[in-house]
Each structure stands twice: as structure tokens, then as C-alpha cells.
N, C-alpha and C positions, 0 to 999 in steps of 0.2 A: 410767730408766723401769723398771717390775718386769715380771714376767712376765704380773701379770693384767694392769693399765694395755697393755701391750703386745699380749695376745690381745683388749681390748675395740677396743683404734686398729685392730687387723687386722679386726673381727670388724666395725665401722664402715665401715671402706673396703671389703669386702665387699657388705657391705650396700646402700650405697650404689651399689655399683657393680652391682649387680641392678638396684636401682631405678630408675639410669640405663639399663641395660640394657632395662627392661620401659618406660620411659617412650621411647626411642629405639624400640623395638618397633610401641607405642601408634602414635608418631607415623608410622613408615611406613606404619600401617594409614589410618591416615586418609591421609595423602599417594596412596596407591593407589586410598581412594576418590575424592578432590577430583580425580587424574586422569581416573577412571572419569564422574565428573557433567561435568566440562569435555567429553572425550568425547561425551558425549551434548545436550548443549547444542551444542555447535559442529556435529551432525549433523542439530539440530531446527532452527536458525538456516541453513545450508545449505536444510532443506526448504523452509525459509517465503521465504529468496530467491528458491528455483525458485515457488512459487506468487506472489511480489510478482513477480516476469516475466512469468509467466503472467497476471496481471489488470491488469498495468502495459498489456500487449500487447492486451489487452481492452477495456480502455478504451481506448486511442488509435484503435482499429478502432470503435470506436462513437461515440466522437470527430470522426472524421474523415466517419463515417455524420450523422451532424447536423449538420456541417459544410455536407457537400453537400443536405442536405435543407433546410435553410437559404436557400442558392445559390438552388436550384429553385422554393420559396417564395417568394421575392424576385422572381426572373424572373418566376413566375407570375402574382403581387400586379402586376406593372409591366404585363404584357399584359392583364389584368382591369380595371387601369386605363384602357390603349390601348382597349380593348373600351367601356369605359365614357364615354368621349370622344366615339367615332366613333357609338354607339348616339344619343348624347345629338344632334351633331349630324347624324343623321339624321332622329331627330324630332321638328330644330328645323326643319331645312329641311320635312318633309315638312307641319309646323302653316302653316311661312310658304305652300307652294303651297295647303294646305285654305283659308288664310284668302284667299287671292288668288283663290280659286274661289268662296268665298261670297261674295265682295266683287263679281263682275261680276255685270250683270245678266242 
């Protein structure tokens, strides 16, 4: 090999070894940012759990609210019903005495 062929291999491996250099560079930069957006994602994900807790805990409170308003409607529907039984025969009984009163002479 001559001296120039020999200062071009050097002047190559050089070379190259900068550009490895700058492109290893590159890549830490970016590596620091993809940890910097993970970072920030796994803090936004964190937030939005504590608010899926918060409206999870929300709904089963208003859940549980219709639930029982539910219950109560039922009960009430069933005594409107009782109501509507005991009304009716009142005044079936109270037609049979009018009619037993119109009927004597």
C-alpha cells in the first residue's frame, strides 16, 4: 500500500468514524427525547386514571341513587295499587247499599 492509498484508508476511517460519532450523537438526542414524551404520557395516563376513579366512583353513587329510587317507585306503584283496590271496593260496596236503599220502599 503507498503513502497516499494509506493516508485516503486513514483519512476514511476517520471519517467515518465522526459520522458514527454524529450519528450515535443523533441518536442519544432522540433517545432523550422518546424518554422525555414516555415521561410525559405515563403522567397524562396516571392523570386520566385518577379522573376514570373519580367518575368511575360517580357513577356507582348515582347508580346506586336509581337504584334505590327505583325500590321506592315500585313500593309506591304497589301501595297506589293497594289504594286503588280498597277505593274501588269501597265504592262497590257503598253503590251495593245506595242500590239496596233505592230498592226498599
Amino acid at each position: 500500500m503507498t503513502g497516499e492509498e494509506m493516508e485516503r484508508a486513514i483519512e476514511f476511517l476517520l471519517n467515518h468514524h465522526a459520522q458514527i460519532s454524529a450519528d450515535i450523537s443523533g441518536l442519544k438526542e432522540v433517545q432523550r427525547q422518546q424518554a422525555e414524551n414516555i415521561d410525559k404520557l405515563t403522567a397524562n395516563i396516571e392523570a386520566m386514571r385518577g379522573e376514570m376513579d373519580a367518575t368511575r366512583e360517580e357513577m356507582r353513587y348515582s347508580f346506586d341513587k336509581l337504584i334505590l329510587a327505583n325500590e321506592v317507585t315500585r313500593r309506591l306503584t304497589e301501595e297506589v295499587a293497594q289504594l286503588t283496590v280498597q277505593t274501588s271496593q269501597r265504592v262497590t260496596g257503598l253503590e251495593h247499599r245506595v242500590s239496596d236503599l233505592e230498592s226498599k220502599p
